[in-house]
VOGU-3710 file (C-alpha; in Angstrom, 3 decimals, decimal comma):
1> xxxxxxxxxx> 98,582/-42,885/17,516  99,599/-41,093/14,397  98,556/-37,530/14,461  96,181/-36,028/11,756  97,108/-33,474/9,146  96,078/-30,325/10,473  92,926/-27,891/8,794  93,608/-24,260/6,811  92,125/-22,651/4,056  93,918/-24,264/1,408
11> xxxxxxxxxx> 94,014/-27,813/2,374  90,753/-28,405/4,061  88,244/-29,952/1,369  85,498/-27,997/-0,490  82,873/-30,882/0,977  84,469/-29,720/4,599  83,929/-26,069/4,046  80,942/-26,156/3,074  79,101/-28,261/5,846  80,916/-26,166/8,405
21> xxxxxxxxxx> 79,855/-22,983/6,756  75,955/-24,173/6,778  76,321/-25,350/10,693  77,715/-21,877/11,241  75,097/-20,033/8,956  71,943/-22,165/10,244  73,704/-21,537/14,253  73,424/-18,069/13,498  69,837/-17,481/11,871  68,796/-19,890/15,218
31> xxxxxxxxxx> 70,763/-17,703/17,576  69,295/-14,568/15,965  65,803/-15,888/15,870  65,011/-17,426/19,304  64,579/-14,162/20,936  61,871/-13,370/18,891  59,991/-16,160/19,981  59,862/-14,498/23,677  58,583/-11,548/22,066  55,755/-13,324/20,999
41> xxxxxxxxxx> 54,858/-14,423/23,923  55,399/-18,496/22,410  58,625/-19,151/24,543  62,401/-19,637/24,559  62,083/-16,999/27,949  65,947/-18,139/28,524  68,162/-17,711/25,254  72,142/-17,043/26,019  73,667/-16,027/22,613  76,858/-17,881/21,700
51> xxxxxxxxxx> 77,597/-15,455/18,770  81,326/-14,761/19,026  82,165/-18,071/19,992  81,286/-20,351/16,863  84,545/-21,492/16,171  85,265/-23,609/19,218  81,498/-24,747/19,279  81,685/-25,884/15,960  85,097/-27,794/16,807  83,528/-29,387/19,829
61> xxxxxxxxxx> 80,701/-30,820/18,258  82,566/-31,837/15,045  85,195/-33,631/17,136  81,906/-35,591/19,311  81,551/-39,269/17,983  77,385/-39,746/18,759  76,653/-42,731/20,837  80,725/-43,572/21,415  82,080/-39,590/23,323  79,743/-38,208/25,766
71> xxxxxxxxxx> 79,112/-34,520/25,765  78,441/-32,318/28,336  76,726/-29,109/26,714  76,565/-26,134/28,411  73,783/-23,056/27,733  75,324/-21,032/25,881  76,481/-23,978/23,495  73,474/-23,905/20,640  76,332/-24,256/17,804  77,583/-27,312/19,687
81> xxxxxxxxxx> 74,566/-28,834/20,009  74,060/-28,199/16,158  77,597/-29,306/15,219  77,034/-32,615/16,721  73,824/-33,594/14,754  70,865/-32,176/16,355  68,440/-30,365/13,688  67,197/-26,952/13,803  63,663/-28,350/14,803  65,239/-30,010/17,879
91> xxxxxxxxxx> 66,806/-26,788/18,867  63,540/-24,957/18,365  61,208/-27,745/20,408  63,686/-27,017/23,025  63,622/-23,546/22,946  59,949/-23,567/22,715  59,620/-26,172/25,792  57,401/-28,571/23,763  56,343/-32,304/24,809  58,176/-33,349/22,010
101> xxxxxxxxxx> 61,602/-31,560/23,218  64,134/-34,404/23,185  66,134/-33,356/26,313  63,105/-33,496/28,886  59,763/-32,456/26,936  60,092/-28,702/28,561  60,637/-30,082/32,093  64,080/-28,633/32,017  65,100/-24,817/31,055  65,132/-23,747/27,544
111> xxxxxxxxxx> 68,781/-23,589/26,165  69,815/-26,702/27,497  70,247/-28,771/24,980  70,277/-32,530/25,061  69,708/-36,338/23,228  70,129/-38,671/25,380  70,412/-41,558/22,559  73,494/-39,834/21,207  75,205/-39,337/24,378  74,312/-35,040/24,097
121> xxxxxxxxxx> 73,718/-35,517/28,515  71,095/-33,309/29,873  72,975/-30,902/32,228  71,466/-28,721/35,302  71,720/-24,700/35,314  74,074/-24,886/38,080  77,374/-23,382/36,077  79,827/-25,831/35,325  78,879/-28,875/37,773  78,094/-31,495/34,794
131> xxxxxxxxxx> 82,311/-31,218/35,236  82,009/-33,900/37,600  79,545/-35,991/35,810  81,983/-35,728/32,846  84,834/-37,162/35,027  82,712/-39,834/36,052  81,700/-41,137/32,853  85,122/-40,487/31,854  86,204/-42,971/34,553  83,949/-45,605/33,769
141> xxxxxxxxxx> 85,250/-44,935/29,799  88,436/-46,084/31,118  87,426/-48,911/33,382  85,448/-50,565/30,464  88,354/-49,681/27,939  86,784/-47,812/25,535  88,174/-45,812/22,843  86,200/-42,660/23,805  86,124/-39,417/25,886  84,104/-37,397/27,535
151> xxxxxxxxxx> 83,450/-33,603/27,035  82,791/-31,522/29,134  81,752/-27,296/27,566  81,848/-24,541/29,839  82,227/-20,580/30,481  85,361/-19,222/31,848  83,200/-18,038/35,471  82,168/-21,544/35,891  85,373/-22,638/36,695  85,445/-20,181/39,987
161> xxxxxxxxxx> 83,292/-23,058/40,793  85,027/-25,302/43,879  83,649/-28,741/41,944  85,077/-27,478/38,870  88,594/-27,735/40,457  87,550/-30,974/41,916  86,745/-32,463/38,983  90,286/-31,083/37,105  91,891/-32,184/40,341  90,104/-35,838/40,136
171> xxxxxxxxxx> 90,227/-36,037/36,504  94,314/-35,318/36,574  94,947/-37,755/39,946  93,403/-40,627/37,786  94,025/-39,622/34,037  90,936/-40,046/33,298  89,801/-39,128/29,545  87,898/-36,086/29,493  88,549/-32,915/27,981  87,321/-29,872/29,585
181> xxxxxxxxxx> 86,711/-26,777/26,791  86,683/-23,050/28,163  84,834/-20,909/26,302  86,540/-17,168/27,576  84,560/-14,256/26,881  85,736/-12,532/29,365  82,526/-11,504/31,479  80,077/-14,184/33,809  77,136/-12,555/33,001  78,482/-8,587/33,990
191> xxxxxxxxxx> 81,435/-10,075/36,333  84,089/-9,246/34,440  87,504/-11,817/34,226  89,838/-9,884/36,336  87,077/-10,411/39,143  87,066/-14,151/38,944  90,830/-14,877/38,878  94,394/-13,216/39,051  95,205/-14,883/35,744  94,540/-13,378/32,192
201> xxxxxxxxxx> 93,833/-17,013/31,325  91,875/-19,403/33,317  93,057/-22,319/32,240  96,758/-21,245/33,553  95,088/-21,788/37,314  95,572/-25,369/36,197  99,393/-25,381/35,168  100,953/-26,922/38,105  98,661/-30,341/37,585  99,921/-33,472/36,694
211> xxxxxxxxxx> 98,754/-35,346/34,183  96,871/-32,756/32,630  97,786/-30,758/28,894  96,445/-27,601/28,748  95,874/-25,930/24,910  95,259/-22,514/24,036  93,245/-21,570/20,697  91,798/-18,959/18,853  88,169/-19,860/19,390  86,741/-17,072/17,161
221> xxxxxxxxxx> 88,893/-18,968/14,282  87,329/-21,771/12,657  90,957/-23,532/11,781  92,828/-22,947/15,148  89,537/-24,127/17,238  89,348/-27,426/14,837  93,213/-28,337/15,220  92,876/-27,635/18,871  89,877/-29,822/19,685  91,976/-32,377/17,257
231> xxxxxxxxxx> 94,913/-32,048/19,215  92,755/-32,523/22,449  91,295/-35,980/21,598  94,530/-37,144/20,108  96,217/-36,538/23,150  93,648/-38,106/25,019  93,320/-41,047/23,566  97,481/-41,579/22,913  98,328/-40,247/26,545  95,492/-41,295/28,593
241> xxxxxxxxxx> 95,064/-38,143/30,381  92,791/-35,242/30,513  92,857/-32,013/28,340  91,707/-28,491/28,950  91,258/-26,532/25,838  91,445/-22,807/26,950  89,429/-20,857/23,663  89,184/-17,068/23,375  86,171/-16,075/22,087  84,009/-13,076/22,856
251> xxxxxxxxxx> 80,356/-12,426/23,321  78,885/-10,364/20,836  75,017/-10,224/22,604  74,052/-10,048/26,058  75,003/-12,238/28,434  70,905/-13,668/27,884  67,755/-12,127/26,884  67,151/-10,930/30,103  70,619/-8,939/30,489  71,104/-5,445/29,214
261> xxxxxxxxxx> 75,293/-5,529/28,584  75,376/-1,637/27,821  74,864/-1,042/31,578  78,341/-2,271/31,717  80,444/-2,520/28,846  81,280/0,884/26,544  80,544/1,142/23,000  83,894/0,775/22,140  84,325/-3,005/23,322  80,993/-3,795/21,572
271> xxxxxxxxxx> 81,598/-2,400/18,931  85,289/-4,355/18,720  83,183/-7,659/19,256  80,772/-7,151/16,544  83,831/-6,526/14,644  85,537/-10,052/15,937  82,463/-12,109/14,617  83,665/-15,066/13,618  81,034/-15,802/11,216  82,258/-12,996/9,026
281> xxxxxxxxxx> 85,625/-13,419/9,532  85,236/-16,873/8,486  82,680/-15,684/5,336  85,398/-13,571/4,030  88,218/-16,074/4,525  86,043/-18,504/1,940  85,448/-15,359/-0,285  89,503/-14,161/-0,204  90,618/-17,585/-0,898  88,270/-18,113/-4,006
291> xxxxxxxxxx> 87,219/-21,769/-1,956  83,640/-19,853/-2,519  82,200/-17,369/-4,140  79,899/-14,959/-2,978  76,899/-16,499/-4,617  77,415/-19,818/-3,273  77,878/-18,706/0,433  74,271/-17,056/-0,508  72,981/-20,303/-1,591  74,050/-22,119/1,686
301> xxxxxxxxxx> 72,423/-19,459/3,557  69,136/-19,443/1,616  68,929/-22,954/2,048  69,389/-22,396/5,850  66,989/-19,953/5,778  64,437/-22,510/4,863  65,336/-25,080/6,861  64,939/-23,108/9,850  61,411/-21,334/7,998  60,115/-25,445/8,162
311> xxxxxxxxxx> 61,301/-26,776/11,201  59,586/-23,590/13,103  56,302/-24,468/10,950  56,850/-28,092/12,369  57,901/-26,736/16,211  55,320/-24,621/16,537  52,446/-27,424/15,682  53,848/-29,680/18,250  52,381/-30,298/21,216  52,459/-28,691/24,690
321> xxxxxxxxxx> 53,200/-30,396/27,715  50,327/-32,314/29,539  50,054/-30,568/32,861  48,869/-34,095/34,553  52,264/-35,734/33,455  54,034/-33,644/36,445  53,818/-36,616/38,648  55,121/-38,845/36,211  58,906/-40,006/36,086  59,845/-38,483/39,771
331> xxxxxxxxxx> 61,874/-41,545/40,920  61,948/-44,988/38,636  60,053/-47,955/40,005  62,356/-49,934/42,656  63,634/-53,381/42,593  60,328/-55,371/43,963  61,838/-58,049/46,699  61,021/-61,785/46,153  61,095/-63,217/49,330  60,853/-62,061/52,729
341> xxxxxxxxxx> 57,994/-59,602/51,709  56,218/-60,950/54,786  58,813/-61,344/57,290  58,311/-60,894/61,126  61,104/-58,855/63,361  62,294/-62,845/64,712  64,166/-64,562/62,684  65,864/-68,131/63,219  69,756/-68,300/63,399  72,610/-66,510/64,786
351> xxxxxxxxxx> 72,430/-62,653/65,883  74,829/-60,551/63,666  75,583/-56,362/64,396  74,114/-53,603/62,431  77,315/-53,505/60,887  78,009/-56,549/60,083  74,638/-56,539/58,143  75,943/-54,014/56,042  79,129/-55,425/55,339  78,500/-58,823/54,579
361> xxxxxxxxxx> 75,292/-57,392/52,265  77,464/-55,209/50,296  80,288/-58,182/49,592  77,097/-60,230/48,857  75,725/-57,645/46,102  79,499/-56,855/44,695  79,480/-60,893/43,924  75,888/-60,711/42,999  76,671/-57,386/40,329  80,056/-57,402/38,908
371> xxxxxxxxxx> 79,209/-53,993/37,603  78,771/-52,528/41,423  81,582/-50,282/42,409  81,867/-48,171/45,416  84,089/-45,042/46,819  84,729/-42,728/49,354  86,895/-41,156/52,214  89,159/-44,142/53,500  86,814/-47,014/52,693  90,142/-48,480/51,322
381> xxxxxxxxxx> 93,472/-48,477/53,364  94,679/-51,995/53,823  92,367/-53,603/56,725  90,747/-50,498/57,598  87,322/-49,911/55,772  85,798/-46,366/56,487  85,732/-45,005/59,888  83,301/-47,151/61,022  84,518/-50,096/59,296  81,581/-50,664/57,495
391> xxxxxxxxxx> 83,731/-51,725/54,229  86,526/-53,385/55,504  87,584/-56,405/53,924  86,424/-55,513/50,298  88,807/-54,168/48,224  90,501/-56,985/49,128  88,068/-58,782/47,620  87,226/-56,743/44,971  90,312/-54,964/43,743  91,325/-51,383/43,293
401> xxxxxxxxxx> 88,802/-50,955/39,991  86,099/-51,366/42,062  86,704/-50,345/45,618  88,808/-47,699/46,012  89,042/-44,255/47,830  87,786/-40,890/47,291  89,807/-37,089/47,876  87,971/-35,376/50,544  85,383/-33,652/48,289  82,355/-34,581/48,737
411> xxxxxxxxxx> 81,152/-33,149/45,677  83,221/-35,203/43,350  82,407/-38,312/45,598  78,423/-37,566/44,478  78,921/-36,222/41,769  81,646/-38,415/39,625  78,673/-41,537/40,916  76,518/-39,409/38,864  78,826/-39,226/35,670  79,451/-42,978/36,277
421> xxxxxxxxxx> 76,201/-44,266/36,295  75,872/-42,815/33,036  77,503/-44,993/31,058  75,364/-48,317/32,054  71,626/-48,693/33,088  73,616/-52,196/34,319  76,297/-49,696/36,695  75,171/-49,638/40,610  77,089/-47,372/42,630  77,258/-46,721/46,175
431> xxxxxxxxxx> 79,272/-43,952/47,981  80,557/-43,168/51,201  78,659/-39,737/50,690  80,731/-38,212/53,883  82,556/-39,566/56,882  79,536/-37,801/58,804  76,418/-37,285/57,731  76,952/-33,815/59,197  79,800/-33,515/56,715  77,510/-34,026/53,690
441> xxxxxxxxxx> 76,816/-30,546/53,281  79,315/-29,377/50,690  77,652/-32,308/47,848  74,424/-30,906/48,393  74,630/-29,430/44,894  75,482/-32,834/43,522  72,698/-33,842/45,781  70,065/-32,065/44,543  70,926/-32,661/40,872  70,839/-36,418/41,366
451> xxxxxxxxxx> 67,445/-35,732/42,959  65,706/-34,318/39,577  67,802/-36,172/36,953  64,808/-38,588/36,154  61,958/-36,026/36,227  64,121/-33,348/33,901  65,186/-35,749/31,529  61,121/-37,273/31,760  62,610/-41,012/32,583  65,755/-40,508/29,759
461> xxxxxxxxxx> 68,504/-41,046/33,018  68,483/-41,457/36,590  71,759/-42,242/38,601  71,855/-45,785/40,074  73,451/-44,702/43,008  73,193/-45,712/46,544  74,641/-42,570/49,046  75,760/-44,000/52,344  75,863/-42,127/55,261  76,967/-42,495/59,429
471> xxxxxxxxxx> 74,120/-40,324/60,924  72,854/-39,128/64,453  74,392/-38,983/67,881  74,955/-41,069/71,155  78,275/-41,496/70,688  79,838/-38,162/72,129  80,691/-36,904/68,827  79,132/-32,818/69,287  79,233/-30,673/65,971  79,956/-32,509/62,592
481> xxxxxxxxxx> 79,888/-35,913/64,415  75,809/-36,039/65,891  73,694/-34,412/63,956  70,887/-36,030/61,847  69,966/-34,245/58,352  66,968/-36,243/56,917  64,635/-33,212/58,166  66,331/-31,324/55,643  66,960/-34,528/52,957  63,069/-35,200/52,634
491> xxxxxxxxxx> 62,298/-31,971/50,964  63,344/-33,166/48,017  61,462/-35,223/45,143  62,837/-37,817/43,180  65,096/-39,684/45,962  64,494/-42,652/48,309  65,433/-41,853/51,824  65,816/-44,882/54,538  67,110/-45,226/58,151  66,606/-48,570/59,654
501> xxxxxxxxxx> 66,930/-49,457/62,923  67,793/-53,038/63,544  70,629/-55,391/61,357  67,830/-57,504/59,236  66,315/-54,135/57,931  69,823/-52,993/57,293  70,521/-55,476/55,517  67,514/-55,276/53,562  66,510/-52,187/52,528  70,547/-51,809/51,244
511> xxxxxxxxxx> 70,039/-54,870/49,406  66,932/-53,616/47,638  68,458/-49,787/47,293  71,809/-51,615/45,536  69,109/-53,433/43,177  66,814/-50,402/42,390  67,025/-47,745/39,787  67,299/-44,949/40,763  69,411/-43,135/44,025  68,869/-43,838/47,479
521> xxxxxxxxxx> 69,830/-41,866/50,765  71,052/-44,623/53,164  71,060/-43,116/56,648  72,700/-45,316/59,155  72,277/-44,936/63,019  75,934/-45,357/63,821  75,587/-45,635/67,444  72,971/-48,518/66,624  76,046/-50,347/64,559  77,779/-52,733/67,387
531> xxxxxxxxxx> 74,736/-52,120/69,874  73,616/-55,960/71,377  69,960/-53,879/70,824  69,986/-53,408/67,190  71,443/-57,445/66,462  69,521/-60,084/64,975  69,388/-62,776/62,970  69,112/-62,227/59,086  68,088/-64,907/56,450  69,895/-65,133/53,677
541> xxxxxxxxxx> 69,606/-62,591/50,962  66,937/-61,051/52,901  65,029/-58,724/51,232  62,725/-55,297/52,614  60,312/-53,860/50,308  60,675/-49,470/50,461  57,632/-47,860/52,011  56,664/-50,580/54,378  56,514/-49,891/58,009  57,077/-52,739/60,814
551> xxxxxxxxxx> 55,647/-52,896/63,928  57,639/-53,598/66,551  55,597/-53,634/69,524  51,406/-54,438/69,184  49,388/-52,093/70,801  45,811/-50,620/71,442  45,986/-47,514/73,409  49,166/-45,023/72,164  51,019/-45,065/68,732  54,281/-44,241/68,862
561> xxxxxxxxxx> 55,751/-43,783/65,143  59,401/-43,508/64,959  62,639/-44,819/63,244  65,874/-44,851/63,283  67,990/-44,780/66,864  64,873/-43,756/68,880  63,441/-46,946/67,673  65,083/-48,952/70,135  64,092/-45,367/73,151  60,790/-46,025/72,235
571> xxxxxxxxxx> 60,755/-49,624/72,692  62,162/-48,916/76,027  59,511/-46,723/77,008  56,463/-48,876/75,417  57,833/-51,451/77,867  58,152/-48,976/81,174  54,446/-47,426/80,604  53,223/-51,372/79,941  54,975/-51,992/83,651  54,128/-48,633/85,688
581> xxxxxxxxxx> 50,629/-47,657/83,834  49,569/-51,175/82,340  49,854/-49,063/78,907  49,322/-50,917/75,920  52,056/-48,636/73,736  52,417/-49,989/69,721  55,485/-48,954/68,589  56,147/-48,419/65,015  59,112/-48,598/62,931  58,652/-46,294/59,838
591> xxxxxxxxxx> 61,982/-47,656/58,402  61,237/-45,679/54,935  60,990/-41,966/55,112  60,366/-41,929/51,098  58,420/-43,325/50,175  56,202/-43,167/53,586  53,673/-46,681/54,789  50,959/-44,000/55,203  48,378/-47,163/55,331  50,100/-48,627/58,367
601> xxxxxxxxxx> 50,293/-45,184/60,209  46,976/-44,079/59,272  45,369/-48,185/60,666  47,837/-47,689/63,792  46,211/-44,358/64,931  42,442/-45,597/63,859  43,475/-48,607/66,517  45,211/-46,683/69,664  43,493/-42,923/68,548  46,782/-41,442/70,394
611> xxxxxxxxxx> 49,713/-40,552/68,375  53,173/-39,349/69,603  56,015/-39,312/66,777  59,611/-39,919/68,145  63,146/-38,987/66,187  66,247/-38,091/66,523  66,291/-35,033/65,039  64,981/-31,321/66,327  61,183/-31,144/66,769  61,012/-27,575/65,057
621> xxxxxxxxxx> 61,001/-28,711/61,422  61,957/-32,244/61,706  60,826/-35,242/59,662  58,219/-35,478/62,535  56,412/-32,442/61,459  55,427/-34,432/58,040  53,968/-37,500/59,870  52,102/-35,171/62,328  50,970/-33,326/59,616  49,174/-36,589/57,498
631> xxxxxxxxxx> 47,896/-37,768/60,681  46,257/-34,776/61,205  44,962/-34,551/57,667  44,003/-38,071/57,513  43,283/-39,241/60,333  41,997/-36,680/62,859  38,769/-37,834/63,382  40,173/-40,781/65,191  42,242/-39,073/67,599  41,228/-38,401/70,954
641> xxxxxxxxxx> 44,107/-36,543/71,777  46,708/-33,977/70,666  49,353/-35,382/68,158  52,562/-35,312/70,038  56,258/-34,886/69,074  59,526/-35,922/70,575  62,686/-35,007/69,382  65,565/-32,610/69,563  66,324/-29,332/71,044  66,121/-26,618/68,743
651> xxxxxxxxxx> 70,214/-26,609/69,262  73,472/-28,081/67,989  74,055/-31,363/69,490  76,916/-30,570/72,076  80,358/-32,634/72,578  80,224/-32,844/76,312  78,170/-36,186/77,568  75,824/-34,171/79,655  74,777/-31,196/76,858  74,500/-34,217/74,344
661> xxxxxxxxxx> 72,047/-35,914/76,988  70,247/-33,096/77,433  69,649/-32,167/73,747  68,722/-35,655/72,471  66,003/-37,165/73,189  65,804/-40,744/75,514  63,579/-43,185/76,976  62,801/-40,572/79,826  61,651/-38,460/77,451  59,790/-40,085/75,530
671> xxxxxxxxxx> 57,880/-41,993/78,778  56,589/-38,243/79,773  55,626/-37,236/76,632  53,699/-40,760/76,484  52,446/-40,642/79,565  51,070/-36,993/79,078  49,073/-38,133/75,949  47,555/-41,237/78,026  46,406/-38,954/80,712  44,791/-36,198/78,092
//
C-alpha cells in the first residue's frame, strides 16, 4: 500500500493542529483535575498521570479506526482514551465510578477506560495481560480478513511480564496484526528500568523475532509519535505482521495518586521532566512557527476549560451505582437444552467411551457452528489428537484455521481465546487449557480475568470459551499428572465448572457449554475415558441442562453426593453395603459444580437424613467442604447423623501404585465411611 506523506510543523494542516492541540489541552486540564476529586472525598481514588507521555497517546488514539481497530488501553492512557473519541464527561463518569460509566458502571477500577461499542476493550489491572487478548482478536482479524488491527498500550515494566513475551512470541509465529506500543518512562511505579531489563530499550529484548518490526519514536514529540504510529499500521496492514512501537516518554507526576516519587527520584530528574513536557514543547512549536498565535492557543484552552467545567456539572449529577445490582451480570444465561431435559441414566443403542463422547460431540458442534475453533498443546499432529486423543481426527476435518496447535503457554492458550472471542458474540472457542489439569496453573491469570469479564464490563463482554481439561488420578501419573484442582476453581464467580462422570453426560454438558455464552471449566475424569464403567449409550445430539444433578442409584437410608471418578467408587460401595448390610445407599451424581442442584441435594438428605460427600480431591478444603457446608445450613434439621466426607489425603498424589492407592480415595473407603454413618 502506498505510504502516507509524513506530519511536521509546516505541512500538517491548520484544521490538524488545532484538534490535536485541544485533545492535548482538554487531556491535560483532565489529568490535572482528577486528583482533586479524591480530595473531595467524590472519587477517582486511582488516577495514574500520563503527563509526559501525550505525544504517543495522542498518536495511538488518532491512528484507532472506532468500531473497525480494537484497542487495548492501558491506565495510564487517559489521552488515548480521549484521542480516540471518548468525551471529557466519559472520562469523568469513569473516574468518578458512576452507574452511568460506559466501561462497567464503576464495577471496574477508575482509570480504566473503556466503550465497548467502539471497540475501546475493557482491560483488567493486571499490567500488560490484555497483550494476549490483543493477539487474539488480532488473530481472528486475520481469519475473517479484515482490514484492521489490534492495539495493544502498555508501560515499559509490563513487558517483564512472562504473557507479554508470549503474546510477542505468538503474535510474531503467526503474523498476526497487532501492534504493541511501549510507553518508556523509565520507572514501574519506583522500579527503575535498569531493574527490569539489561537493555536501555525494551523493545530491543524483541530484536531477534521473526516477523516482527520494531520502531523507535520520540513519544514526548507530537510529529515523531504520529509518523511512528503511521508507520506501524502501514506496515501492518502491507506486511501482515506485528509491530512494536518502542516511545520515550517520561513521567512528569507520580507514578499514581497514591505514590510519593520524591522518595526516590532527585530534584534534578524532576525537574528535567517538567522541563520535557510535551504539552509545552508542543505549545511553543505552534507559537515559533506562527501556525498559532498566542491568543488562539488561549482560545482553545478556554474552550477546554469549559467543556471540562460542564461535563463535571453533568458527572457529578449522575447516578451512583445500585448496591442490589452486585448480583447482576456474574455469568450470562446458558444455552437452555431442548430435548433430553428429562432423560434417565439408560439409554437405547450402542455403548460408546467417555471419549468417544467427547470427540464425536465436538466434530458434531464444529459442523453445527462454523464459527467454533479450538487450540492447544498437540491437539493437531497428523492422526494424533491431544494426549489423550480426545481431538483426533478433526483438523482433518476442519482445517488448519480452525483446529490447530498451541506453544506450550498456557497463558496465551487462555488468554488469545479471550482476545478471540472478542471479535464475535457468534465465535465459540474451546481450548485444550493444559495437557494436565495439574499443568493449568501458569493461565490462572488468564483464568481469573475470563472469570470477571461479564460482571466488570456489567454484561458489555464475556468470552465464549469452553476450557478443557484431563483431571484426577488412577492412572499412575503422581505430581502434574493426578491431581484434581476444582477445590481451588470454584472460588471463583462468573464461570461454569462441570465434571461428569459417565459418556452421555459428557457428551452433554460439552454440548450445552459449546452453545452457552459465557466460559466453562470442562473437567474430564481421564481415567473414566476408555473405562467399560463410564460407557453408554447417547442419543443423538443429546443435551444436559447445567445445575441439574442425576441420581444414579435410589435410596432411603444414606446419601452419598459425589461426581466425577468417585462416581462410579460410590456406586460400588452403594451396591456392597445393599449386599453385606441390606443398606439402601442413593447415590448422587452432582455433575455441575457451578451452578450447584441444591434442590436435589437438599430432597436427597430430607429422604435418607444421612449424608456422606465423596470426591476425588483432598478433604481439607475440597469442593466437599461447600456441599457439607449447605447441607448443614439447609438442611440440618433432617439429619440424624454427622455429615461425612471422603476424599483425599491432605498430600500430593504419589507416582508409585501403592502411595497413589493409599492417597486416593476407593470403594473401601468409601464403604467404611458409609458404614460408620449407618451405624451412628
Amino acid at each position: 500500500m502506498a505510504k502516507s506523506k509524513k506530519y511536521d510543523i509546516t505541512r500538517t494542516s491548520r484544521e490538524d493542529l488545532a484538534e490535536w492541540y485541544r485533545l492535548l489541552s482538554l487531556g491535560r486540564r483532565l489529568d490535572e483535575k482528577a486528583p482533586n476529586y479524591l480530595k473531595q472525598a467524590l472519587g477517582w481514588s486511582y488516577h495514574a498521570p500520563y503527563a509526559g507521555h501525550d505525544g504517543i497517546q495522542l498518536a495511538v488514539g488518532s491512528i484507532f479506526e472506532k468500531k473497525k481497530d480494537h484497542l487495548f488501553p492501558y491506565y495510564r492512557d487517559m489521552l488515548t482514551a480521549l484521542s480516540a473519541g471518548l468525551t471529557a464527561e466519559e472520562i469523568i463518569l469513569n473516574g468518578i465510578s458512576k452507574d452511568t460509566d460506559i466501561a462497567g458502571g464503576g464495577r471496574h477500577m477508575s482509570n480504566h477506560f473503556a466503550k465497548s461499542s467502539w471497540n475501546i476493550h475493557n482491560v483488567s489491572s493486571a499490567t500488560g495481560n490484555h497483550t494476549l487478548h490483543a493477539a487474539g482478536v488480532a488473530r481472528a482479524i486475520k481469519h475473517y480478513g479484515e482490514k484492521a488491527v489490534a492495539i495493544s498500550s502498555q508501560g515499559e515494566s509490563s513487558v517483564s511480564e512472562g504473557f507479554v513475551y508470549e503474546a510477542i512470541n505468538g503474535a510474531s509465529r503467526e503474523r498476526l496484526p497487532v501492534i504493541f506500543v511501549i510507553q518508556d518512562n523509565r520507572y514501574g511505579i519506583s522500579v527503575p528500568r535498569e531493574d527490569q531489563t539489561a537493555n536501555r530499550r525494551v523493545a530491543d529484548n524483541f530484536r531477534g523475532f521473526r516477523h516482527l518490526h520494531i520502531i523507535h519514536c520520540d513519544g514526548k514529540d507530537v510529529f515523531d509519535s504520529m509518523n511512528a504510529m503511521k508507520e506501524a499500521k502501514e506496515h501492518v496492514l502491507d506486511k501482515q505482521e506485528p509491530v512494536i512501537v518502542h516511545a520515550s516518554v517520561v513521567r512528569i507526576g507520580s507514578h499514581s495518586n497514591s505514590d510519593r516519587q520524591e522518595l526516590y527520584r532527585d530534584d534534578r530528574e524532576l525537574e528535567h521532566s517538567r522541563r520535557s513536557d510535551p504539552l509545552l514543547r508542543f505549545r511553543q512549536l505552534l507559537i515559533k512557527n506562527k501556525r498559532f498565535t498566542e491568543k488562539e492557543l488561549e482560545e482553545i484552552e478556554q474552550n477546554t476549560k469549559e467543556v471540562v467545567s460542564k461535563a463535571h456539572k453533568k458527572a457529578i449529577k449522575a447516578p451512583d451505582p445500585n448496591p442490589e445490582s452486585i448480583h447482576e451480570y456474574v455469568i450470562p444465561k446458558p444455552y437452555k437444552p431442548k430435548k433430553y431435559v428429562a432423560g434417565t441414566h439408560d439409554h437405547p443403542g450402542e455403548k460408546k467411551k467417555f471419549i468417544e463422547a467427547l470427540n464425536q460431540t465436538l466434530k458434531n458442534e464444529f459442523r453445527h457452528n462454523k464459527e467454533t475453533f479450538l487450540w492447544g498443546q498437540d491437539v493437531a499432529n497428523k492422526d494424533k489428537g491431544g494426549i489423550f486423543n480426545v481431538t483426533k481426527g478433526m483438523q482433518q476435518e476442519f482445517g488448519r484455521e480452525r483446529i490447530f496447535n498451541a506453544p506450550i503457554a498456557e497463558d496465551y492458550i487462555v488468554g488469545t481465546a479471550n482476545g478471540m472471542s472478542r471479535y464475535s458474540k457468534d465465535i465459540r472457542i474451546v481450548v485444550e487449557g493444559a495437557e494436565f489439569a495439574d499443568y493449568f496453573w501458569p493461565a490462572m491469570e488468564q483464568f481469573v480475568e475470563m472469570t470477571h469479564e461479564y460482571w466488570r464490563t456489567r454484561g458489555q463482554f464475556s468470552p465464549n470459551v469452553v476450557i478443557r481439561l484431563a483431571s484426577g488420578g488412577y492412572i499412575g501419573g503422581g505430581l502434574y499428572h493426578s491431581q484434581t484442582i476444582e477445590g481451588a476453581m470454584t472460588t471463583f464467580p462468573g464461570i461454569r465448572v462441570v465434571y461428569p462422570s459417565f459418556a452421555d453426560d459428557a457428551a452433554g454438558l460439552l454440548r450445552t457449554a459449546i452453545r452457552s455464552e459465557g466460559p466453562t471449566l470442562f473437567l474430564e475424569p481421564k481415567a473414566l475415558y476408555n473405562a467399560p464403567q463410564a460407557a453408554t449409550a447417547i442419543p443423538d445430539d443429546f443435551e444436559v441442562p447445567f445445575g441439574k444433578a442425576r441420581k444414579r442409584r435410589e435410596g432411603k437410608d444414606l446419601s452419598i453426593i459425589t461426581y466425577g471418578n468417585t462416581t462410579h467408587h460410590s456406586l460400588q460401595a452403594a451396591d456392597k453395603l445393599e449386599k453385606e448390610m441390606k443398606a439402601s445407599v442413593e447415590v448422587l451424581d452432582i455433575r455441575s459444580l457451578i451452578p450447584l442442584d441444591k434442590a436435589s441435594i437438599i430432597d436427597s438428605v430430607k429422604k435418607t437424613n444421612r449424608v456422606l460427600v465423596v470426591h476425588e480431591d483432598k478433604v481439607s478444603s475440597g469442593f466437599g467442604g461447600e456441599l457439607a457446608a449447605l447441607v448443614a445450613d439447609e438442611a440440618f434439621q433432617f439429619l440424624d447423623a454427622p455429615i461425612k466426607r471422603t476424599g483425599s489425603t491432605f498430600t500430593p498424589v504419589g507416582f508409585n501404585p501403592i502411595l497413589e492407592k493409599a492417597i486416593l480415595p476407593n470403594a473401601e473407603k468409601i464403604f467404611a465411611d458409609a458404614k460408620s454413618l449407618l451405624e451412628f
